[in-house]
C-alpha positions as CSV (number, residue, x, y, z in Angstrom):
1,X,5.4,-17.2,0.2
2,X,5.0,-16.5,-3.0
3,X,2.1,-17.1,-6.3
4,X,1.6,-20.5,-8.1
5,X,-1.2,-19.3,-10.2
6,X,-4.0,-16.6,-11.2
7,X,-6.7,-16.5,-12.9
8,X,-8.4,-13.5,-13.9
9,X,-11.6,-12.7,-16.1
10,X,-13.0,-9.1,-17.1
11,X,-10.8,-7.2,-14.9
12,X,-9.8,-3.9,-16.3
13,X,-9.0,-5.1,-19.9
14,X,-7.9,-8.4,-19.4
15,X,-10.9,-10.5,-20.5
16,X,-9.8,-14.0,-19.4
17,X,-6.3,-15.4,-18.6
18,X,-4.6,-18.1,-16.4
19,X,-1.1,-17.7,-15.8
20,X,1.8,-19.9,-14.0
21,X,4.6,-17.6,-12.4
22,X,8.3,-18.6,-11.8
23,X,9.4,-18.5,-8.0
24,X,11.4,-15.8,-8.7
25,X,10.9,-13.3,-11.4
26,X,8.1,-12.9,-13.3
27,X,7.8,-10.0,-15.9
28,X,5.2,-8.2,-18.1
29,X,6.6,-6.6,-20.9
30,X,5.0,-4.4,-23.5
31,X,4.0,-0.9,-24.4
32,X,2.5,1.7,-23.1
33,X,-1.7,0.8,-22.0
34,X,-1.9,-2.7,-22.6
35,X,-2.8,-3.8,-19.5
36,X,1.1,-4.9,-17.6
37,X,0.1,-2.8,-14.6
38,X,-3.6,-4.5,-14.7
39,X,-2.2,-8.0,-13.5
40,X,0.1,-6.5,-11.1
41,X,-3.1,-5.0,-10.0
42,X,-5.4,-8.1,-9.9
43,X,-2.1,-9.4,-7.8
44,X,-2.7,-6.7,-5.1
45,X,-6.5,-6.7,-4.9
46,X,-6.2,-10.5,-3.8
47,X,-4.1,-9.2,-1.1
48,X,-6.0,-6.1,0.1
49,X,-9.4,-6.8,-1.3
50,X,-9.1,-3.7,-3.8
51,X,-7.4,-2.4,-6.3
52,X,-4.3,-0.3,-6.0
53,X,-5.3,2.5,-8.6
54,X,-9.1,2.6,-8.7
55,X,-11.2,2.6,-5.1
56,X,-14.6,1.8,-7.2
57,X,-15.0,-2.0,-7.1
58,X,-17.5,-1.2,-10.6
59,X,-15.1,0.4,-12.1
60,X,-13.0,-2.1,-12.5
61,X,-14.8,-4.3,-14.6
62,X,-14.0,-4.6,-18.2
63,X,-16.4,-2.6,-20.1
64,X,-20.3,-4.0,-20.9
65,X,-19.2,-6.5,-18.6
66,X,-21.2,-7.8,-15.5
67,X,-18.6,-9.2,-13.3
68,X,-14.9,-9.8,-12.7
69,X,-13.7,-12.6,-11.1
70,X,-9.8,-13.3,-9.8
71,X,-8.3,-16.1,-8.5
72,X,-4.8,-17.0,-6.8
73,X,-3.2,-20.1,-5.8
74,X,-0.6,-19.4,-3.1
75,X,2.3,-21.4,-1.3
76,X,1.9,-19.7,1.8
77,X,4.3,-21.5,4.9
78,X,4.7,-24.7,2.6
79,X,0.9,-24.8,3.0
80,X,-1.3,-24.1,-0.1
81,X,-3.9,-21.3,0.0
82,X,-6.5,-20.2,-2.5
83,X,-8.2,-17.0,-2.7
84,X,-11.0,-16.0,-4.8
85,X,-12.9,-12.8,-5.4
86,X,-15.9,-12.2,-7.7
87,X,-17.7,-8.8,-8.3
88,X,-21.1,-8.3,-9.8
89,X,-22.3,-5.2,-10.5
90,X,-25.1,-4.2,-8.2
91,X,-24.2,-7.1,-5.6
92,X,-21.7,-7.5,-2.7
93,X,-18.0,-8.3,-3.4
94,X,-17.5,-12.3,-2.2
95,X,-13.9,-12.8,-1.0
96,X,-13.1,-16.7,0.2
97,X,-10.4,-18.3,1.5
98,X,-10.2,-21.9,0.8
99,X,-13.7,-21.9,-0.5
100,X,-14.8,-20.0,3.2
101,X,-16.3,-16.5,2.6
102,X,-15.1,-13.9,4.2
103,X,-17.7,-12.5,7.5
104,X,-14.9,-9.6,7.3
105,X,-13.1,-8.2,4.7
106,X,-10.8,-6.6,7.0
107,X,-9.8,-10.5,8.2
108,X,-8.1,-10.8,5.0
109,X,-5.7,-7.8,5.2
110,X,-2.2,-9.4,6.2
111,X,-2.5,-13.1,5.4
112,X,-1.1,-12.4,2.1
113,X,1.7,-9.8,2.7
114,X,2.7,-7.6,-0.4
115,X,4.6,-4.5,-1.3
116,X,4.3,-2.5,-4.3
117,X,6.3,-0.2,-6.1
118,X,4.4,2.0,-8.8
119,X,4.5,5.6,-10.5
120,X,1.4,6.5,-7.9
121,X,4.0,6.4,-5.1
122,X,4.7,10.3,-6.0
123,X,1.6,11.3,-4.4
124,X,3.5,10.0,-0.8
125,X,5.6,13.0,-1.8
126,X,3.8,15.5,-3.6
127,X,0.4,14.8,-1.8
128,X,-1.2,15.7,1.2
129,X,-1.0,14.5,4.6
130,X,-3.4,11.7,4.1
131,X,-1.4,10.2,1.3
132,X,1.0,9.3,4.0
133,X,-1.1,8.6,6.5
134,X,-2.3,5.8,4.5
135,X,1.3,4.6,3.9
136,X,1.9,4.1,8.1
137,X,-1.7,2.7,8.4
138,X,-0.9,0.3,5.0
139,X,2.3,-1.4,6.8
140,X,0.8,-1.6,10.5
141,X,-2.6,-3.3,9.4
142,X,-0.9,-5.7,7.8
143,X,0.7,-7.3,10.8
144,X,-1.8,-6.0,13.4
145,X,-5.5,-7.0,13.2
146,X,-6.5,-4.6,16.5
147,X,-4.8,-1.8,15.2
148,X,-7.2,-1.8,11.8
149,X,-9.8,-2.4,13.5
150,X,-9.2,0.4,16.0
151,X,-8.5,2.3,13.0
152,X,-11.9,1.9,11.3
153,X,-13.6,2.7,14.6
154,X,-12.2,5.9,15.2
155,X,-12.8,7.1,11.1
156,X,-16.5,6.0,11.6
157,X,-16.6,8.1,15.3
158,X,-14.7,11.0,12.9
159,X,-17.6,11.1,10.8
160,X,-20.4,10.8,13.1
161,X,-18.8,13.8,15.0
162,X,-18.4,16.0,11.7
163,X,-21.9,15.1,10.9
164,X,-23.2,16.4,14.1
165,X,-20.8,19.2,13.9
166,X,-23.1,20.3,10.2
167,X,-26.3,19.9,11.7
168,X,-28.4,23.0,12.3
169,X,-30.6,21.1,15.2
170,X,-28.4,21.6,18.7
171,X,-27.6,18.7,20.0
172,X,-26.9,17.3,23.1
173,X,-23.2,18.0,24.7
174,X,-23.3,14.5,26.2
175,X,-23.4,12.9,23.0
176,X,-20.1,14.7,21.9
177,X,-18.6,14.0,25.3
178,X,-19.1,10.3,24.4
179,X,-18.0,10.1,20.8
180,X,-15.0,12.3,22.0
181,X,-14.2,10.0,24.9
182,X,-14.0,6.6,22.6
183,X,-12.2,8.8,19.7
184,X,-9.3,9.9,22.5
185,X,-9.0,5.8,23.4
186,X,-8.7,5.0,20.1
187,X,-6.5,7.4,19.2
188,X,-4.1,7.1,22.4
189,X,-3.3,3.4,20.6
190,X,-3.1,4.5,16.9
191,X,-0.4,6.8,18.0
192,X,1.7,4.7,19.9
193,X,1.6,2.3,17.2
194,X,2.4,4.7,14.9
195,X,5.0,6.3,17.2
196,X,6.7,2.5,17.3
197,X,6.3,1.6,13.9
198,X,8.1,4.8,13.0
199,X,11.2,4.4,15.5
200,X,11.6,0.8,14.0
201,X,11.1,1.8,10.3
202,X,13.5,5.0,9.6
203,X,16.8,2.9,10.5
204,X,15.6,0.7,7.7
205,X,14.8,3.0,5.0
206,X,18.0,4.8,5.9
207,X,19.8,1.4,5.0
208,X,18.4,1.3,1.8
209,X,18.4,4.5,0.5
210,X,22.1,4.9,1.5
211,X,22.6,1.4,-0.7
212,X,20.8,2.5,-3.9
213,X,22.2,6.0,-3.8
214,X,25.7,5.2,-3.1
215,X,25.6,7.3,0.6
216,X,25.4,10.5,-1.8
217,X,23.0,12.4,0.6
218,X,21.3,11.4,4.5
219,X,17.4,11.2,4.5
220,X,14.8,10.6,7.0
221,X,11.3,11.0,8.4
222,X,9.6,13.1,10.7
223,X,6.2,12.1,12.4
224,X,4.2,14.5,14.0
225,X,1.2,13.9,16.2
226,X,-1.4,15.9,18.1
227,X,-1.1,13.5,20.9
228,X,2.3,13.9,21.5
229,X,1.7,17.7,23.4
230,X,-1.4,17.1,24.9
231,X,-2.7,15.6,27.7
232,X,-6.1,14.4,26.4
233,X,-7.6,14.7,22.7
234,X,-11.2,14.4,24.7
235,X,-10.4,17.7,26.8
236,X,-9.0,19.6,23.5
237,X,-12.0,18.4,21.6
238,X,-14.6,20.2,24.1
239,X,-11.9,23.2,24.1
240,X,-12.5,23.5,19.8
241,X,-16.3,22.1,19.5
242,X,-17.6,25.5,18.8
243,X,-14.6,26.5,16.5
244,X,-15.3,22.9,14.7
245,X,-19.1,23.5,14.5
246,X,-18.3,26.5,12.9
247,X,-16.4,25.4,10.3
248,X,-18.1,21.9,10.0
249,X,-15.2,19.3,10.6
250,X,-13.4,17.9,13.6
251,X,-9.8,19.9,13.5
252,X,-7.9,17.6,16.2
253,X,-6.8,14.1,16.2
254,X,-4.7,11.3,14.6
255,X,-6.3,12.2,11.2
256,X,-4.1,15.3,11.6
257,X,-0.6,13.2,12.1
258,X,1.9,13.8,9.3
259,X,4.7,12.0,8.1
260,X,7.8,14.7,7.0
261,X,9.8,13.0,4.5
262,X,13.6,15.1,4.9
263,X,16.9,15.1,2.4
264,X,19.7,16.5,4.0
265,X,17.4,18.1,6.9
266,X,15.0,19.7,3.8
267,X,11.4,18.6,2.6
268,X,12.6,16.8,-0.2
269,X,8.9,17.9,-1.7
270,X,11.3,20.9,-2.3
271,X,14.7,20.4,-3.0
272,X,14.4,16.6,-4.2
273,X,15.7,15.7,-7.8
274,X,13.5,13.7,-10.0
275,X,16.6,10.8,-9.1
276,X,16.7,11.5,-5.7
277,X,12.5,11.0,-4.9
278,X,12.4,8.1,-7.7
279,X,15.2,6.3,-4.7
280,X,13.3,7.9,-1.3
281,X,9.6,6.0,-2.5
282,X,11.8,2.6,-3.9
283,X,13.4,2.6,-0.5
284,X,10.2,3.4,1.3
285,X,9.0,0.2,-0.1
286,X,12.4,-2.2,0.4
287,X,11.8,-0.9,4.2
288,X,8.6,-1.8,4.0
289,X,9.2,-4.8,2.6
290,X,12.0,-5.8,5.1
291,X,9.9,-4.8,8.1
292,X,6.5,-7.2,6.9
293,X,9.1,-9.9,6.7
294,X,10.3,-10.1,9.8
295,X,7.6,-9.6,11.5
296,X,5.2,-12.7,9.1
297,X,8.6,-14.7,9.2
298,X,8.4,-14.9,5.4
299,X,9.3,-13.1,2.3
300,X,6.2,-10.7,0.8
301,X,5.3,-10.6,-2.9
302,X,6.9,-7.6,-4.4
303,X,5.3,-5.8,-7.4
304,X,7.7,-3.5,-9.3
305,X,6.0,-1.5,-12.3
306,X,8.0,0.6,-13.9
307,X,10.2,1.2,-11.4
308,X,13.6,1.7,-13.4
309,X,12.4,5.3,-15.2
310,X,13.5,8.4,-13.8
311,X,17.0,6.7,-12.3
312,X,21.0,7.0,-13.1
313,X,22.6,3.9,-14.3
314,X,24.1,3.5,-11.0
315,X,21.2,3.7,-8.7
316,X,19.6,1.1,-11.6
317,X,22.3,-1.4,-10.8
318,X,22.2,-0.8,-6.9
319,X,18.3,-2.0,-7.1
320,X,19.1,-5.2,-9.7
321,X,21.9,-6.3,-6.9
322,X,19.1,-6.0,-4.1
323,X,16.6,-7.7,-6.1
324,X,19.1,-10.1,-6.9
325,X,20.1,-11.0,-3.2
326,X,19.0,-13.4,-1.4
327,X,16.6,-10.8,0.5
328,X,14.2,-10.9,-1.9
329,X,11.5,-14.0,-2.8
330,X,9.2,-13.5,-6.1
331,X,9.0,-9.9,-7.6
332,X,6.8,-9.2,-10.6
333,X,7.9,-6.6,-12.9
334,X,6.8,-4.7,-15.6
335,X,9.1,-2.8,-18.4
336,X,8.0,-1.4,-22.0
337,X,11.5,-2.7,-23.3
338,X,13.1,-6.3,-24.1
339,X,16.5,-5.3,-24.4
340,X,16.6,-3.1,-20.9
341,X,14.9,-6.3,-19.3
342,X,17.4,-8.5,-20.3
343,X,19.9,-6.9,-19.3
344,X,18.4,-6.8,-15.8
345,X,17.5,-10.0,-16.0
346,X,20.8,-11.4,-16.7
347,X,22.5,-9.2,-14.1
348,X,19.9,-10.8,-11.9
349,X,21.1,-14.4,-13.0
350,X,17.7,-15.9,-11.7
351,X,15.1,-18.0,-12.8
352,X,12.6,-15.8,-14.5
353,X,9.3,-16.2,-16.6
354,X,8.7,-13.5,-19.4
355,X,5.0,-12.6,-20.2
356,X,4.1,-10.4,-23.2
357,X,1.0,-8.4,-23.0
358,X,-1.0,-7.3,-26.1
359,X,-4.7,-5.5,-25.4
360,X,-5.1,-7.1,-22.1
361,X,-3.2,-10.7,-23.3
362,X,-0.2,-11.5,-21.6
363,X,1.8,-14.7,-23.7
364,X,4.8,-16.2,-22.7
């Protein structure tokens, strides 16, 4: 799969451009907050129907603007696809497919697999529990629709119990026991989803973390569930309502999982170099990136903004030759100098289209 064509107006700061991408590589150099990151951005929202860095749709429109509108042509299966998405401000966000709208966003999620690989990966690190939570859910809803949905149903269960968990009116036991009984079914799947996904993931990520990092140190991840020591979240639930009541949110459940990420048996939140969690979040990505494929049957769209800083020479060089490999299909990139992409691009030896970018322009 990968991008023919997009067309963006008032999005962030680019005000209007249409752009034709290579196959292969596709780069957006220039310096420092002129808008390379905002088209690897309008690349991901047409995949996820929002952007990677800013969760307000409004926001995201170029100042004293009204509306943003982006646009991709994809090769998808050696069948075309065209998505569109236009935002005005106080109106509903229309998403089509092939001139169809969208009756559900979450429909979209998947048909366009992509991985990105940006600076706001730290947080999977240095972040809570959620941050990481959100990386499991990420991968799994893109290859399974009942899983997101299952996914949004519990959250909107979660906050219908914490709001009746705040309210000074009593209420009814019964109508806990119910929301309690759907949230335990719910959750019973989005663990052993999670549980699989993991097992299948951490051989992978081991793989390419021992590549870029030469097999200098053994990593891996931890997931911890809830579910996995008891016999019934509904029974624990009724055990803590009072305790939760008291302190106004639900304290059991898959919202509580947690990823560990280890380096040599250690939270490498701790004992991690600047190096060595620059090549953990790159090769949380590849994995990523290797497990969509197989299970789409296609290569994913891989975004990679400044993804070099912060790395050796060596570890730099072990990326280029995965990049370069035949593993990969088109990557964008974005770098803030010429002479360190050409010489990554002509390691690469590939077919690549160069774009600078000026105040939101990007010129070949």
């Amino acid at each position: 799969m990968y991008l023919e064509s997009l067309s963006v107006i008032n999005y962030k700061n680019i005000r209007e451009s249409n752009l034709a991408f290579s196959k292969k590589i596709n780069c957006f150099l220039g310096d420092n907050g002129m808008g390379k990151t905002n088209f690897l951005d309008a690349i991901y929202y047409l995949s996820f129907c929002k952007s990677h860095s800013n969760s307000i749709d409004t926001q995201n429109i170029l100042h004293n603007e009204e509306f943003f509108m982006l646009s991709g042509e994809y090769l998808r299966n050696d069948s075309p696809e065209s998505v569109y998405c236009g935002l005005k401000r106080k109106q509903k966000k229309q998403f089509r497919r092939n001139k169809k709208e969208y009756e559900r966003l979450s429909d979209h999620i998947g048909l366009l697999p992509l991985v990105m690989v940006s600076p706001d990966d730290a947080s999977l690190i240095d972040g809570g529990s959620d941050e990481r939570r959100k990386f499991i859910d990420g991968v799994i809803a893109q290859y399974n629709k009942t899983y997101l949905q299952y996914l949004l149903n519990y959250n909107n269960l979660l906050r219908q119990r914490n709001m009746l968990l705040k309210n000074d009116t009593t209420t009814d036991s019964s109508v806990f026991e119910i929301l309690e009984e759907q949230m335990d079914m719910l959750g019973q799947y989005i663990y052993g989803e999670r549980r699989r996904f993991i097992d299948g993931f951490i051989p992978v990520f081991q793989h390419f973390y021992t590549h870029i990092s030469g097999d200098r140190e053994p990593v891996t991840l931890s997931y911890s569930s809830q579910y996995s020591n008891m016999a019934s979240l509904a029974d624990k639930l009724k055990v803590t309502r009072d305790r939760d009541r008291l302190i106004g949110f639900t304290t059991s459940g898959i919202h509580k999982d947690e990823l560990e990420m280890l380096l040599s048996e250690h939270p490498i939140k701790r004992v991690g170099s600047q190096g060595q969690n620059k090549t953990y979040l790159v090769s949380l990505k590849f994995a990523q990136f290797e497990f969509l494929k197989k299970i789409h049957g296609f290569t994913p769209i891989v975004l990679l903004d400044d993804i070099f800083d912060k790395l050796d020479s060596k570890r730099v060089a072990n990326i280029i030759s995965l990049v370069a490999s035949d593993l990969f299909g088109q990557i964008f990139i974005t770098d803030t100098n010429r002479e360190h992409l050409d010489r990554i691009l002509t390691e690469l030896n590939e077919e690549a289209r160069i774009f600078k970018v000026t105040e939101g322009i990007a010129t070949l």
